[in-house]
C-alpha positions in Angstrom: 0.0 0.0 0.0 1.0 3.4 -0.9 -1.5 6.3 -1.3 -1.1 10.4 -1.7 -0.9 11.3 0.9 21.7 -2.1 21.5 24.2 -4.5 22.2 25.5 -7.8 20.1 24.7 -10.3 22.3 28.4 -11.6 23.4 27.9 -14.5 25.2 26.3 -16.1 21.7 29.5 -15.1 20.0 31.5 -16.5 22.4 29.9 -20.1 22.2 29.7 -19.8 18.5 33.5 -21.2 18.4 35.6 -19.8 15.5 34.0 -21.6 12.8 30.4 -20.3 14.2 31.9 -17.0 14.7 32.9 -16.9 11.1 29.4 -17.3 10.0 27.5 -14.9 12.4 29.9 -12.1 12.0 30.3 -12.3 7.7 28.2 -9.2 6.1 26.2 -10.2 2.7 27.6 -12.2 -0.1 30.3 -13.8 1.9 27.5 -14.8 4.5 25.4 -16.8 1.8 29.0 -18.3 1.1 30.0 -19.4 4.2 29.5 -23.2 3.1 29.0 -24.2 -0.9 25.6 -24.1 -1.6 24.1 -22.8 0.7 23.2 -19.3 -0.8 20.7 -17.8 1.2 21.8 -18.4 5.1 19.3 -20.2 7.3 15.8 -19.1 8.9 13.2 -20.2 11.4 10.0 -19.7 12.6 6.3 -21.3 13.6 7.4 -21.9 17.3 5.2 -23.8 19.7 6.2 -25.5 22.6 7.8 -28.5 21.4 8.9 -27.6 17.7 10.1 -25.2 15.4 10.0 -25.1 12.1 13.9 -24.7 10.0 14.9 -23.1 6.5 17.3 -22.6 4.2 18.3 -22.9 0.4 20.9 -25.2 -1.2 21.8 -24.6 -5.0 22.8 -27.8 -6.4 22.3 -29.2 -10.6 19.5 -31.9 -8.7 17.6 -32.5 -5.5 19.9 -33.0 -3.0 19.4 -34.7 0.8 20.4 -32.3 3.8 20.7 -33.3 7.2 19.1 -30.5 9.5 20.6 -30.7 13.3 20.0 -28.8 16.2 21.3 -28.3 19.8 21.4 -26.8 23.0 25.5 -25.7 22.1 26.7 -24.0 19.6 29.7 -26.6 19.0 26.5 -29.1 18.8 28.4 -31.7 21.4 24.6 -33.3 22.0 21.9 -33.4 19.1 18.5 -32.7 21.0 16.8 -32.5 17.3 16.8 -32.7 13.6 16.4 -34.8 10.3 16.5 -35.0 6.9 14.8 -32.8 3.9 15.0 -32.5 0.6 16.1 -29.2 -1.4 14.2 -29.7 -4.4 14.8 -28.2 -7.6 11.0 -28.0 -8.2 10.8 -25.6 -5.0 13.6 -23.4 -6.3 16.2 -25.7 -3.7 14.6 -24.8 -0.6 14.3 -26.7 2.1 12.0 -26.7 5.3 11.9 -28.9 8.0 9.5 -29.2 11.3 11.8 -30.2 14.2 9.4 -32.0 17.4 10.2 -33.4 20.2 12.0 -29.5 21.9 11.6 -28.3 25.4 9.7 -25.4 26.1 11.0 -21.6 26.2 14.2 -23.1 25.1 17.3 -21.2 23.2 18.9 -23.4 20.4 21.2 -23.5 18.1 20.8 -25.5 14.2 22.5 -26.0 11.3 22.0 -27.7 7.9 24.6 -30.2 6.3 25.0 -31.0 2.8 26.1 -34.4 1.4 29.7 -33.5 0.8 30.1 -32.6 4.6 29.4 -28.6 3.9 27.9 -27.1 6.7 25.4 -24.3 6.7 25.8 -20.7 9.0 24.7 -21.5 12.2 21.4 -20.3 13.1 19.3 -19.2 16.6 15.9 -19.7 17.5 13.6 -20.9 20.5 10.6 -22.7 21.4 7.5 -20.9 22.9 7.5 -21.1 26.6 4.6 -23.2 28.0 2.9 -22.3 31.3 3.6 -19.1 33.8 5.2 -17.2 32.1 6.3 -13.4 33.0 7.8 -12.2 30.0 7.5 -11.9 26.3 8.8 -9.4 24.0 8.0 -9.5 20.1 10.1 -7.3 17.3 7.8 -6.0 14.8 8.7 -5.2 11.2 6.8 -4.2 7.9 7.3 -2.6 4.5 10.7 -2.8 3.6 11.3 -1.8 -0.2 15.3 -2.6 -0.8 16.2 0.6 -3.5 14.6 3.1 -1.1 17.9 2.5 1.2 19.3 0.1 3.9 17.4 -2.6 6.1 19.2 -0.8 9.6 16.0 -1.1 10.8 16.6 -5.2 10.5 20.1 -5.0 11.4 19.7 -3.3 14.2 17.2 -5.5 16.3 19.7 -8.5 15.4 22.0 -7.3 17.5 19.9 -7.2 20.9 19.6 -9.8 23.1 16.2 -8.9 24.3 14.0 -10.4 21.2 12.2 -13.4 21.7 10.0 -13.8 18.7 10.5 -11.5 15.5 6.9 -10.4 13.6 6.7 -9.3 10.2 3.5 -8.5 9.0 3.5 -7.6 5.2 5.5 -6.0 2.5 8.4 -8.3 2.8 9.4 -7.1 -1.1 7.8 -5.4 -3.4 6.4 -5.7 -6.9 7.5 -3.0 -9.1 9.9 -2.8 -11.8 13.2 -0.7 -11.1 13.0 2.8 -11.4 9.2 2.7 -11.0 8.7 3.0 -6.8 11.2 4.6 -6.2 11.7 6.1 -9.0 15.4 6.2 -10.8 16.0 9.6 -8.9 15.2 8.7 -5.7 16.7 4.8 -5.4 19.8 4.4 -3.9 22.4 3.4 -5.8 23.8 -0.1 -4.9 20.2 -1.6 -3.8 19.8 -3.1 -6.8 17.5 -5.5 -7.5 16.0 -8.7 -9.6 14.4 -9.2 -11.9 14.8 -5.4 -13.6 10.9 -5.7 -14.7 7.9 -6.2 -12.7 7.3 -9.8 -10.9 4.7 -11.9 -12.2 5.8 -14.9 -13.1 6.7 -17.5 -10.7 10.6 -17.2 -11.7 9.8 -13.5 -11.1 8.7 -13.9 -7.7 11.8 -16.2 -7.2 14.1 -14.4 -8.0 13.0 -11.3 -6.3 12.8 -12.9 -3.0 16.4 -14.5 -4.3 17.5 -10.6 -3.8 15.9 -9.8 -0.7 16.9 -12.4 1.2 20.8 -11.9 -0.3 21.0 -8.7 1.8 23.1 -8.7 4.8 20.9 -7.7 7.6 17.5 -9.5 6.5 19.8 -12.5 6.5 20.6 -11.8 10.0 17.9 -11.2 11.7 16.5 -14.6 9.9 19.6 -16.2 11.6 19.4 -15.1 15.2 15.4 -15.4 16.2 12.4 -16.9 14.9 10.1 -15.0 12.5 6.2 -15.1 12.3 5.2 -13.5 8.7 1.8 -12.2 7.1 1.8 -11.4 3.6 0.6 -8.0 2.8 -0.1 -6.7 -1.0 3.5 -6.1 -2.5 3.7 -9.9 -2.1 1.4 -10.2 -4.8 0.6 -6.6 -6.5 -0.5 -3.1 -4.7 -3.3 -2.8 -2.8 -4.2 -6.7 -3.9 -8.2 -8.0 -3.2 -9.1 -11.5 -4.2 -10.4 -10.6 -7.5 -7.2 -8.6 -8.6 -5.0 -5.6 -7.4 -4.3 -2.1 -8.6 -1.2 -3.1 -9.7 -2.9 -5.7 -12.2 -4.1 -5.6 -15.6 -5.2 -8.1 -18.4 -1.7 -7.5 -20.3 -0.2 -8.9 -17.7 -2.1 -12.5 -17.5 -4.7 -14.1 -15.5 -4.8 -13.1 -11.8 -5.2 -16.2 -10.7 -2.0 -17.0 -12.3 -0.5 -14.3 -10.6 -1.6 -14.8 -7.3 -0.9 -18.2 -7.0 2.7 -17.7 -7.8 3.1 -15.4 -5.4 1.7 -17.4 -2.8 3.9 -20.5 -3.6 7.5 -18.4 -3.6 6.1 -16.8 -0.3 5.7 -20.7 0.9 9.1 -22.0 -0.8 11.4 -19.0 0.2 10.1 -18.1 3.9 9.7 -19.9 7.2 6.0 -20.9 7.1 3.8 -23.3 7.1 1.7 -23.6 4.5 -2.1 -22.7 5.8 -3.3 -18.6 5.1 -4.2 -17.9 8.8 -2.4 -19.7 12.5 -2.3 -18.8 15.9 0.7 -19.4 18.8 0.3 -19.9 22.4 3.1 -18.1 24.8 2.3 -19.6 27.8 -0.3 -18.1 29.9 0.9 -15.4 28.6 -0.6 -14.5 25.3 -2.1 -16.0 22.2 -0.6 -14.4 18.8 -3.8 -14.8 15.9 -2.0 -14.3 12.4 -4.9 -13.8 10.1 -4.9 -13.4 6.4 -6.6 -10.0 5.3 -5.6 -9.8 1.5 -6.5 -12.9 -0.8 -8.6 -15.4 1.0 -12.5 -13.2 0.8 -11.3 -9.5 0.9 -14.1 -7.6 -1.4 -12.7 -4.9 -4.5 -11.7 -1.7 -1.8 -13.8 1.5 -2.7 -12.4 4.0 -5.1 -14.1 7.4 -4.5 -12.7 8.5 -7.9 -14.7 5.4 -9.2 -18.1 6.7 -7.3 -17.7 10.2 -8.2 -17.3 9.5 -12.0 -19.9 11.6 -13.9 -21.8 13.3 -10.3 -22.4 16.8 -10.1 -22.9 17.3 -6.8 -19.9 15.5 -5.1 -20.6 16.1 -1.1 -24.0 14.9 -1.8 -23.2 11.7 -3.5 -20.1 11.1 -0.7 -22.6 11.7 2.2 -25.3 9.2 0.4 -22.8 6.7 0.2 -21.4 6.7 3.5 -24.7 6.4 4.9 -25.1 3.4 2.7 -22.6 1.2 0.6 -19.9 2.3 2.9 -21.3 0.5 5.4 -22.7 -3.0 3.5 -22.3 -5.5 6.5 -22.3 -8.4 3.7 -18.5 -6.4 2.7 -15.6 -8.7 3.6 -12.4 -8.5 4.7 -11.1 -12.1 6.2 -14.4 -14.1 5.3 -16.8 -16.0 7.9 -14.9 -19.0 7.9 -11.7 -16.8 9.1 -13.8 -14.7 11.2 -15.5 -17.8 13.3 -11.5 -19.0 13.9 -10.2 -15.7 15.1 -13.8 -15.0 17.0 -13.5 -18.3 18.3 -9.9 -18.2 19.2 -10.8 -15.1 21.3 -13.5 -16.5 23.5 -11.4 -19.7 23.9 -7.4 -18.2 24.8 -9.7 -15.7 27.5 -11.6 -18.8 28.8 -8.1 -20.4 29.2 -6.9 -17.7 31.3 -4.4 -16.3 28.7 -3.6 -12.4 29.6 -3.3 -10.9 26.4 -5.2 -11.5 22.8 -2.8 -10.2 20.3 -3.9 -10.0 16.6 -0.8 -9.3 14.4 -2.1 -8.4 11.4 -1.2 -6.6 8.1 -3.5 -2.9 8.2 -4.2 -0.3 10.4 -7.4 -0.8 11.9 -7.6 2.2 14.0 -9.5 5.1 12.1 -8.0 8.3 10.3 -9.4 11.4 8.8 -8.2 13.8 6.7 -7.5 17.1 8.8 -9.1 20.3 7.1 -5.4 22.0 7.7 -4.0 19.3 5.1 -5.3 21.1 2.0 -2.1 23.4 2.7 0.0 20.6 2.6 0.6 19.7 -1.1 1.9 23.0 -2.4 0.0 25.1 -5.5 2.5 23.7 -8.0 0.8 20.6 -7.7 -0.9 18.7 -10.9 -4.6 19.2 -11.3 -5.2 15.1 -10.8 -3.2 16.2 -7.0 -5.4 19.0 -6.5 -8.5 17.1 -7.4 -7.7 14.4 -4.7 -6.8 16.7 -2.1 -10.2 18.4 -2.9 -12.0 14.8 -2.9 -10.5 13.9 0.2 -11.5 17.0 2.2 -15.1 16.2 1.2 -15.1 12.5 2.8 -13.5 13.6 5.9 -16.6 16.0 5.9 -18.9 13.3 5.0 -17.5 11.2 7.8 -15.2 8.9 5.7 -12.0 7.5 6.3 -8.3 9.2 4.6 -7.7 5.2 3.6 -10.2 2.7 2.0 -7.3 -0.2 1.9 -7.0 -0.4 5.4 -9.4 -1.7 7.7 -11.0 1.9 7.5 -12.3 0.6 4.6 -14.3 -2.3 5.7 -15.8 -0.8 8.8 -18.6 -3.3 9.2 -15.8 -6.3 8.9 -14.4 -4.3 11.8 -17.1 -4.0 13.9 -17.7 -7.6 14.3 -14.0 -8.1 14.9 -14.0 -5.8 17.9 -17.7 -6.8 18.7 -15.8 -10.3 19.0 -13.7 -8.7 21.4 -15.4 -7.1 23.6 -17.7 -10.0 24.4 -14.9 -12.7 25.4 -13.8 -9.8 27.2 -10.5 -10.1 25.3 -7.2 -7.6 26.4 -6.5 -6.9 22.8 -3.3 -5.9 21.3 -3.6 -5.1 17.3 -0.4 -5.0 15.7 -0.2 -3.7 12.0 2.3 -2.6 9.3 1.6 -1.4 5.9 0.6 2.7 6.4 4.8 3.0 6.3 4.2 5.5 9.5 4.0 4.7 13.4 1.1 4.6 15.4 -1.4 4.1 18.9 -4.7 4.2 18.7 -7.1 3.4 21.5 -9.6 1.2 19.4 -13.3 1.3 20.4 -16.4 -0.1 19.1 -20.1 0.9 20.2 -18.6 3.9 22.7 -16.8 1.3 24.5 -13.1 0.9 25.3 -12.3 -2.7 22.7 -8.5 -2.4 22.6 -5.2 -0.5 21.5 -3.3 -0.8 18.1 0.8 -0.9 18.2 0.9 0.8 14.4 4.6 -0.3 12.9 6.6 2.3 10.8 8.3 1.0 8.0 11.8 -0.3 7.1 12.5 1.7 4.4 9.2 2.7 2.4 8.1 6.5 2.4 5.3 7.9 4.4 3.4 11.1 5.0 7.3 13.1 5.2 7.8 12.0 1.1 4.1 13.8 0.3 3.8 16.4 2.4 7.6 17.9 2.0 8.3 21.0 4.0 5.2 20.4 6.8 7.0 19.4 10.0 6.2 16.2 11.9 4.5 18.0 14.8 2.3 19.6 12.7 0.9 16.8 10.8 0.5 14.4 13.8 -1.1 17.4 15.6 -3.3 17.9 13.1 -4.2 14.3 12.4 -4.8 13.9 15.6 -7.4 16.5 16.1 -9.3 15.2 13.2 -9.0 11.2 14.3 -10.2 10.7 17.9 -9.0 7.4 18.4 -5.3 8.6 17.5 -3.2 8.6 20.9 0.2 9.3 19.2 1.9 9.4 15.9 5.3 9.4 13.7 4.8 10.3 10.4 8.7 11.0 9.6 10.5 8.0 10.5 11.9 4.4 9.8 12.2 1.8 12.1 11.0 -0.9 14.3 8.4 -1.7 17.0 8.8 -3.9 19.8 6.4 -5.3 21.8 6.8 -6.6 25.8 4.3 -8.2 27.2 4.1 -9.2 31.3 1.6 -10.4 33.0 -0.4 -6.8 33.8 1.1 -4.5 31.4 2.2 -4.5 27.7 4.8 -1.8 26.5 5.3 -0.7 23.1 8.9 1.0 22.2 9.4 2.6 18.8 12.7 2.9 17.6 13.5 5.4 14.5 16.7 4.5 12.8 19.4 7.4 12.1 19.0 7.1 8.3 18.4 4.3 5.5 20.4 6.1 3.0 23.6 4.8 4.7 24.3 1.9 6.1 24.2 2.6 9.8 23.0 0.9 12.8 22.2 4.1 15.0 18.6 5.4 16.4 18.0 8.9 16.3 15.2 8.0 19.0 12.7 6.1 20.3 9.4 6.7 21.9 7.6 4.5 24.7 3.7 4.1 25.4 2.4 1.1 27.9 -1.5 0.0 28.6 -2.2 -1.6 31.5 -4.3 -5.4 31.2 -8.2 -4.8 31.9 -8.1 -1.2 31.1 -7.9 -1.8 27.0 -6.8 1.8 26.3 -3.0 3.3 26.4 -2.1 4.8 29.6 -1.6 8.5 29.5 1.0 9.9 27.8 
């Protein structure tokens, strides 16, 4: 989606050894290289209790047989898990692996060994603890697009030793051909990458996760925590539905096509299992719902361009239709059958006596207006089709319509029964969300009553409100935004960066970190900023 508008942790390095060491510490290329064929490091994810699943990529001429191992020590003196998997040529050489048979909350090391005795990098990752448990915290990510600059934001949060579970929830890579987003002017040189055209194709798709996953710091956060991923749109095609996408049109081939080679590189190149929605149980801690709001039953979004086409009287027409289309309740977003799972889930992780009901998810869900003081924003030079939208969107936020109809803004009555859901299991809900490229807290509510707070994720490296709204300071737009949105607690609408999440028993505290720059490769923070909500209360504490 795109619209208008610490510390390495030393005492793993020391217990790598010197050939471990080698393999953690090697930047980029020479980290994919660290064993023959292996090109593409090692990942993990799907915890539970008693398993986790293991990935990586071997280039060979034919299927070859690895041996996956993994173990309490790094110098893997005592096997406590592994096995054998294929990297087949008919799944681009990945390999995946589900390891059972793990204690709970456990750190452990794994590794993947090829025929000839080549070993892969050595890799990090834990089980999800299992009963009592006092602390959590979760590192969330979204919206990284490699030529807008440098992953810091990833390479960063792989050097703390305070990360238990890593979340990334949409816009792993994007779609577009080079020099279209960002344009030739404002891509950085030396983030270059494949294929030069647009991905469609299932080679396309490939080969553009191929260059993701080469770069130095994605590779290393993959290698020192477990990741949980939702797709977003860019993994298929902007602002995707399940009948199609902006970013789609008939020259370019069936949809269908399209989507469903999008969806099997997403399965082949990351650390998934293979079902669109999944849920994980941190002790008595929290359950984590990963639901699927792209592909599965989300309905065309509305385009007020689309609505206005040929009306004379524009407010009118924008105030009849949020009164009625705007709020269809048969309008999908996740589908019933998703909808009685996550509903479901709700009811049963508060009946178990879980403490926290987080739903990490791909779009905000918390709602924003447009502020009247934004028609001042854009500048007079601007082209008449600029102008036009500015003027459109000034209208809705007038006729009581939302600035985004991608988001879940767009699908209010989907979100009404979602936070309906909520509020009856009497759930301590924690949204978290990617996608808007900015940072956010909203205090979400539903029928005048208190249903839960959002943890809104800026992005990695993608633009936000700073690249349309040049020369408007940041204090200005989130002051502005928030006096048109009441739900909006706190905003960034400058930065890059990361969230992450800690969870204890009665409180949950949300730290964003803003990176120095992406435009170099540096590790600093310029900042951070800190916001905690007490369980039972379902609202931010006060700033």
């Amino acid at each position: 989606m795109h619209h208008i508008w610490g510390e390495i942790d030393r005492r793993l390095l020391i217990k790598l050894g010197t050939t471990g060491l080698a393999a953690m510490a090697l930047p980029g290329a020479a980290l994919a290289m660290a064993a023959q064929g292996f090109t593409h490091g090692v990942a993990s994810g799907e915890p539970g209790a008693n398993s986790i699943l293991l990935w990586t990529r071997y280039a060979a001429p034919s299927d070859t047989s690895l041996t996956a191992e993994l173990s309490e020590s790094a110098d893997f003196d005592r096997i406590a898990g592994g096995g054998t998997v294929i990297a087949a040529g008919e799944r681009d050489h990945t390999a995946k692996i589900v390891v059972d048979g793990l204690q709970p909350g456990r750190w452990y090391y794994y590794r993947f060994i090829a025929p000839d005795g080549s070993k892969s990098p050595i890799g990090r990752t834990r089980t999800l603890p299992q009963g009592p448990t006092s602390a959590f915290t979760i590192a969330l990510f979204s919206c990284a697009n490699m030529p807008f600059g440098w992953f810091n934001a990833y390479g960063h949060a792989a050097a703390r030793g305070d990360i238990d579970l890593v979340a990334h929830v949409g816009d792993y890579l994007y779609e577009y051909k080079v020099g279209d987003y960002p344009s030739a002017k404002e891509a950085l040189p030396g983030r270059l990458i494949q294929p030069a055209g647009e991905i469609v194709a299932l080679a396309d798709y490939r080969l553009r996760y191929a260059a993701y996953r080469a770069d130095p710091d994605l590779q290393r956060l993959h290698q020192m925590f477990p990741m949980i991923v939702q797709w977003d749109d860019h993994e298929f095609a902007n602002d995707t539905w399940k009948g199609g996408a902006e970013n789609h049109n008939e020259g370019e081939g069936s949809w269908a096509d399209r989507m469903a080679a999008a969806e099997r590189a997403h399965n082949e190149w990351m650390p998934v299992a293979e079902t669109r929605w999944r849920d994980y149980q941190v002790g008595d801690l929290a359950t984590i719902f990963l639901p699927e709001t792209r592909i599965t039953a989300r309905d065309e979004p509305f385009d007020l361009g689309a609505i206005l086409k040929g009306k004379a009287n524009v407010a009118e027409t924008l105030k009849q239709f949020a009164e009625t289309a705007y709020r269809d309740p048969r309008r999908q977003l996740m589908g019933a059958e998703q909808e009685s799972w996550l509903f479901g889930g709700f009811a049963k992780s508060v009946k178990a006596g879980t403490r926290w009901q987080v739903c990490a998810q791909q779009i905000v869900m918390g709602s924003l207006f447009t502020p009247p003081e934004s028609r001042n924003w854009f500048g007079s030079d601007q082209p008449d089709y600029v102008k036009r939208r500015v003027e459109v969107s000034q209208l809705a936020a007038k006729a009581g319509l939302p600035l985004n109809m991608d988001s879940w803004d767009g699908y209010p009555a989907a979100r009404d029964r979602l936070l309906a859901a909520a509020q009856r299991a009497d759930a301590n809900l924690v949204t978290l969300s990617g996608d808007s490229h900015n940072a956010w807290a909203f205090d979400l509510t539903h029928d005048k009553r208190a249903a839960g707070i959002e943890v809104g994720g800026h992005s990695v490296t993608s633009p936000g409100f700073e690249s349309y709204t040049r020369g408007i300071p940041d204090a200005t737009r989130v002051a502005a935004l928030r006096a048109s949105s009441p739900q909006l607690k706190w905003a960034n609408t400058q930065d890059r960066g990361y969230v992450t999440v800690a969870f204890s028993p009665d409180k949950v505290t949300a730290d964003w970190h803003n990176v120095a720059s992406i435009r170099t490769h540096d590790l600093q923070l310029s900042g951070s900023h800190r916001m905690t909500a007490a369980r039972g209360r379902k609202k931010y504490d006060a700033i």
